[in-house]
C-alpha positions in Angstrom: 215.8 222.5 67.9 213.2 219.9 66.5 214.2 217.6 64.1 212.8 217.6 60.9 210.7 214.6 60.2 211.2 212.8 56.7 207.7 212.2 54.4 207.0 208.7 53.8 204.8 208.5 50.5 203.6 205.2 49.0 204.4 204.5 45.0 202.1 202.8 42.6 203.2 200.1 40.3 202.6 199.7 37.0 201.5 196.4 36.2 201.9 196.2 32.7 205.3 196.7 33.2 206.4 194.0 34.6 207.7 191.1 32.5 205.5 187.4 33.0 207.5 184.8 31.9 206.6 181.2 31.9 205.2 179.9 35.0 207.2 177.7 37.1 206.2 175.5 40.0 208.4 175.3 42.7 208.4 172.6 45.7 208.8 174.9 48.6 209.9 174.0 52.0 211.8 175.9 55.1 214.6 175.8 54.0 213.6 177.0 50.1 211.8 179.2 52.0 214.4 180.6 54.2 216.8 181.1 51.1 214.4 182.9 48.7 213.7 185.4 51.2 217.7 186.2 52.0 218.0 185.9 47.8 215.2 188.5 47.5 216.6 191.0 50.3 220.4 190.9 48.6 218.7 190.9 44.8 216.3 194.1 45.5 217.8 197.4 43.8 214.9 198.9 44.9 216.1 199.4 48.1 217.5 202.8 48.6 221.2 203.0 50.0 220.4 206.1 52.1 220.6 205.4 55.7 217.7 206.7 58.2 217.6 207.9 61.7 214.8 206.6 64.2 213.8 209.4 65.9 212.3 209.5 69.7 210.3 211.8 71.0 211.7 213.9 73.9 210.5 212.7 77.3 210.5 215.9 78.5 207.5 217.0 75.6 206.1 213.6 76.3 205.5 211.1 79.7 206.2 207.6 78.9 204.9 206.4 82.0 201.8 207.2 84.5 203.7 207.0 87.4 207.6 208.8 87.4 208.9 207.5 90.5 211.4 209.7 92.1 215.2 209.0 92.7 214.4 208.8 96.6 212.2 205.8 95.8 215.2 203.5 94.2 217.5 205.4 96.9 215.1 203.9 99.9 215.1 200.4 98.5 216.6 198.5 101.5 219.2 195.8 100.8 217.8 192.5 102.8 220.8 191.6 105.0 220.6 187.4 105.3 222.4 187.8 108.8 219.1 189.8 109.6 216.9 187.4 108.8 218.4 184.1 110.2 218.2 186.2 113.4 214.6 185.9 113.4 214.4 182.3 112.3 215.5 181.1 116.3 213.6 184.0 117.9 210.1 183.0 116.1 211.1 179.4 117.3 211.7 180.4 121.0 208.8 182.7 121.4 207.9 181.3 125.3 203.9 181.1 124.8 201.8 179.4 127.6 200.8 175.8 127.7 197.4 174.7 128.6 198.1 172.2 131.2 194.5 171.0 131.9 194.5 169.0 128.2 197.4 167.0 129.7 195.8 166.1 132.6 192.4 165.2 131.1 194.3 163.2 128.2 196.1 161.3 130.7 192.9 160.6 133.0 191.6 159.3 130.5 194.1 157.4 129.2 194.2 156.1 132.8 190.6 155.1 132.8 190.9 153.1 129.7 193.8 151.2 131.0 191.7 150.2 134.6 188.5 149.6 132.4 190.7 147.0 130.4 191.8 145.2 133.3 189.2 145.1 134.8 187.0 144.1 131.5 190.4 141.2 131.4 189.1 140.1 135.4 185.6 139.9 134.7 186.5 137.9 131.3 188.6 135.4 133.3 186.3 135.5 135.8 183.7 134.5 133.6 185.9 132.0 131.7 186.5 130.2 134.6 182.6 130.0 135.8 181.8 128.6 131.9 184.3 126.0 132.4 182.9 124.8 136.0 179.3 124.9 134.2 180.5 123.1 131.2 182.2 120.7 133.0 179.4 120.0 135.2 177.0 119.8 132.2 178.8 117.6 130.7 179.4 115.3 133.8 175.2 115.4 134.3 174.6 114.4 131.0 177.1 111.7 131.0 175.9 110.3 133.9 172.0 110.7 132.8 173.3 108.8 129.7 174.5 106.1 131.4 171.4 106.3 134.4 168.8 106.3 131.0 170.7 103.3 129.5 170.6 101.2 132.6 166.7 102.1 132.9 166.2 100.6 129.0 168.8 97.4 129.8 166.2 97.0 133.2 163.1 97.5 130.9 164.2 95.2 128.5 164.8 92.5 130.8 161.6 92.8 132.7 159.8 92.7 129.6 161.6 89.9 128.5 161.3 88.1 131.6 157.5 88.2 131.4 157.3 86.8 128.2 159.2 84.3 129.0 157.1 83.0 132.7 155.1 80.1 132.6 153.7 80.3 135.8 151.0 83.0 137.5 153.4 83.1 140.7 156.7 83.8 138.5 154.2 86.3 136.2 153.3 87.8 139.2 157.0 89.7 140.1 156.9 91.5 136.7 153.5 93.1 137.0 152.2 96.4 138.7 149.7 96.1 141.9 150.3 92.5 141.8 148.3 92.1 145.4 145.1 93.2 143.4 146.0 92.2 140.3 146.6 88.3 141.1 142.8 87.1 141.8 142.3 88.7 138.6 145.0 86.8 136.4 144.1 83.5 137.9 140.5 83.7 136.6 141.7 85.3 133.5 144.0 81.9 133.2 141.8 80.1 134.5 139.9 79.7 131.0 142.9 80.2 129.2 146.1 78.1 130.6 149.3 80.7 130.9 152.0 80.0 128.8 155.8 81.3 127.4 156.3 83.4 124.5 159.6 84.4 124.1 160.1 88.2 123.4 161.9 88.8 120.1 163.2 92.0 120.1 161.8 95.7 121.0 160.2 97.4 118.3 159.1 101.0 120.4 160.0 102.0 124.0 159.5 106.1 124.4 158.8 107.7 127.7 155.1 109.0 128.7 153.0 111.5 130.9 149.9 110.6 132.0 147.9 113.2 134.7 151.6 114.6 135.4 153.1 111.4 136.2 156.5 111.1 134.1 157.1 107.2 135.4 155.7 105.5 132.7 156.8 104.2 129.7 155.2 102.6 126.7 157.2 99.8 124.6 156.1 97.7 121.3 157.7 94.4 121.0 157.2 91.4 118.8 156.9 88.0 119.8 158.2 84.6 118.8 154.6 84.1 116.9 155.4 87.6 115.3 152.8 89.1 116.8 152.9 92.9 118.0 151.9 94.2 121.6 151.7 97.4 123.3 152.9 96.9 127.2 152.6 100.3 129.5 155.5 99.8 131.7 155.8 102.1 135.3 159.2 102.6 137.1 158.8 102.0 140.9 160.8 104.6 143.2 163.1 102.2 144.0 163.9 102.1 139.8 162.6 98.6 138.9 160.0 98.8 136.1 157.1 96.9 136.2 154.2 95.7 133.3 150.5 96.8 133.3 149.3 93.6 133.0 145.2 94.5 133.0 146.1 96.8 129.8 148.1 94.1 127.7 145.0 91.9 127.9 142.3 94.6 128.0 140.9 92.5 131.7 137.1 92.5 131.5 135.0 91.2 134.4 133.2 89.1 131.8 133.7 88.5 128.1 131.4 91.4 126.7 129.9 89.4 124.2 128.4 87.5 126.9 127.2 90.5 129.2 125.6 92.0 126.0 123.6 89.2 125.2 122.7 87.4 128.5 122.4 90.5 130.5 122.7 89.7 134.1 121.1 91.9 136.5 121.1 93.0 140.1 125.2 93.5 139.5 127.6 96.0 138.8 130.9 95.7 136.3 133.7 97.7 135.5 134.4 97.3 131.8 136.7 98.8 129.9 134.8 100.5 126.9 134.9 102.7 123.8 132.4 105.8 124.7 131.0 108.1 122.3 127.7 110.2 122.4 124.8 108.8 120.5 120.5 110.1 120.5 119.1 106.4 120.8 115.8 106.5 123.4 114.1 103.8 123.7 111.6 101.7 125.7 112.6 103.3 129.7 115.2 105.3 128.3 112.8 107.3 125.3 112.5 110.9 127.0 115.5 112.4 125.9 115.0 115.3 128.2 116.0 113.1 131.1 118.6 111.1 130.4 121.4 111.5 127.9 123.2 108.1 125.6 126.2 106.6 124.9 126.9 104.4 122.3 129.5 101.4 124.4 131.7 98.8 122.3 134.3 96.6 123.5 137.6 96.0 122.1 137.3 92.5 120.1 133.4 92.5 119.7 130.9 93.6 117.4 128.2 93.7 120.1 127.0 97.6 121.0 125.0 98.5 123.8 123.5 102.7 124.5 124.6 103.1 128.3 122.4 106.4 129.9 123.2 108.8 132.3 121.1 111.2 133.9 121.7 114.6 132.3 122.7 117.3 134.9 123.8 114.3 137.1 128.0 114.3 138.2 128.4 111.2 135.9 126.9 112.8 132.6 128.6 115.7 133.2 132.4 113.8 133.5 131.7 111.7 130.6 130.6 115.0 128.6 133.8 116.8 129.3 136.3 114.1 128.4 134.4 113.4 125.4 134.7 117.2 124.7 138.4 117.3 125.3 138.5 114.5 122.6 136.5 116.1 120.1 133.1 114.3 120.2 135.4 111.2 119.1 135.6 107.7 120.5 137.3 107.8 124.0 138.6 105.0 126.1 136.9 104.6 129.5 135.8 102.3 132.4 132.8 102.9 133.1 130.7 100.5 136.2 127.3 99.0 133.9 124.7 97.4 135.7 121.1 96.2 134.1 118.3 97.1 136.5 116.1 93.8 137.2 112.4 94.2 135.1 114.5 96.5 132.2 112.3 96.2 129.4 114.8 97.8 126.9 117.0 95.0 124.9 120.2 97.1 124.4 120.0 99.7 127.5 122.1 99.4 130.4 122.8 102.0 133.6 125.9 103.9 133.6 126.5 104.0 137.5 130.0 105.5 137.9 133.0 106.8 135.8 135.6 104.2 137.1 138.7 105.9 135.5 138.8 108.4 132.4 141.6 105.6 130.8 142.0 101.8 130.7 145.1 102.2 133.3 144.9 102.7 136.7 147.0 105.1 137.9 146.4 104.1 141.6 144.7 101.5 142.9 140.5 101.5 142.6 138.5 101.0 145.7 
């Protein structure tokens, strides 16, 4: 039998019935709070002392839920057992499954292979080691001993030079000096007009190795003298190792002062003179077609007398003067050139240029 259900109506309350009294202004906080509101429930007379019943609808009018399960479904629910389940913890961990073999065998070969490749990396280092240390050693022995070969070469240079400073005598002069069978006749004419004699060497200014025509033997030093005066000495090692002094360079050897050649001009004879050459476009009395011969301007060390030496052009001679002026430029190149004045020249300054003696002032090897 259904219930019956109670009316709930809303009442209106008249305002102007209630009662204002003076305002007052309360400082409210949680607990003020918390107090008026139990004050207010116990004070309210309003409230009606009659008790009411919630009523629920019948579940079997209404469905609660979308889904009713069935008494089987809570019956079915299985229990876990924990003996169960610990049974499958050490069957899951000894589950035999198969092993792949061939990742053991290629780890370990090549594991293998890096320990031979180390070794044998550590043999070839030591190996190596022990070469670099022979070498080094070696090295090191060479260049000691070409230290102490080099300083016994400047001690022997040094002496020589100062022992040819310090002769007095052509014979005693003679040991020190290179070629010394040609080279004698020479100084004892040179000395002849000017008597030989000591000047101690002072001390060594310059002394450097030098290669001339691929020749590594020779040596150039600067030393000053007891008068302070400067000279340039080329020096050659023998092969036995004892050096010896270019004497025709230290005093620039002429056959004849220049100064005289140039302004007595002997004929019918040849000399070797040892000349600054440079190309020059003077023609003149034999010498004026241009289209025959070619010039050179020719000074001498110490002089301020020129003379125009000419070659036939096309000739051998022109043609080695021309290059080794070309290799220096067009600029003023030290030669020995063989002069000789033809008797019946009519030209003042011309002389003939018969033969390039030597493309420097130093022999290398004897002349002819």
């Amino acid at each position: 039998m259904a219930r019956k259900e109670k009316r709930i109506e809303l009442r209106t309350v008249d305002e102007d019935a209630v009662e204002f009294k003076t305002p007052v202004i309360r400082l409210k906080n949680d607990a003020t709070e918390a107090r008026e509101i139990f004050a207010r429930l116990g004070a309210s007379s309003d409230v009606s002392s009659e008790r009411h019943r919630l009523e629920i609808p019948n579940h079997e009018d209404f469905e609660i839920r979308t889904h009713q399960p069935g008494i089987e479904a809570i019956v079915e629910v299985a229990v876990p057992v924990p003996e169960v389940l610990e049974e499958a913890w050490g069957t899951q961990a000894t589950d035999p499954k198969r092993i792949a073999w061939g990742w053991f065998a290629l780890v370990g070969s090549i594991i293998a292979a890096a320990i031979i490749w180390s070794l044998n990396q550590v043999k070839t280092a030591d190996a190596k080691a022990e070469k670099l240390r022979t070498t080094t050693e070696s090295v090191i022995g060479s260049d000691a001993q070409a230290d102490q070969e080099a300083g016994n070469l400047i001690d022997r240079i040094d002496a020589t030079t100062k022992a040819f400073f310090e002769a007095s005598t052509i014979t005693e002069l003679a040991r020190y000096v290179r070629q010394p069978e040609r080279v004698r006749p020479l100084m004892e004419r040179y000395y002849a007009a000017a008597p030989l004699s000591a000047n101690p060497h002072l001390n060594t200014k310059l002394l450097q190795p030098i290669t001339i025509a691929n020749r590594a033997n020779l040596w150039v030093t600067a030393v000053e003298l007891d008068d302070h005066k400067s000279h340039n000495l080329i020096v050659e090692i023998l092969p036995n190792g004892e050096p010896r002094i270019d004497w025709e360079t230290f005093v620039c050897y002429q056959p004849m002062k220049w100064d005289t050649f140039a302004t007595q001009r002997p004929t019918g004879t040849s000399y070797d003179f040892r000349l600054y050459v440079e190309p020059d476009n003077f023609f003149s009395h034999e010498f004026t077609d241009s289209k025959r011969w070619f010039c050179f301007r020719l000074t001498a060390m110490d002089s301020d007398e020129t003379l125009f030496g000419y070659a036939p052009i096309g000739g051998e001679i022109c043609e080695q003067i021309a290059a080794l002026l070309n290799q220096n430029h067009g600029r003023k190149t030290s030669l020995i050139l063989r002069l000789s004045i033809p008797v019946g020249l009519q030209s003042r300054t011309g002389v003939i240029i018969e033969k390039l003696v030597s493309p420097r002032w130093l022999y290398l090897d004897p002349p002819e």
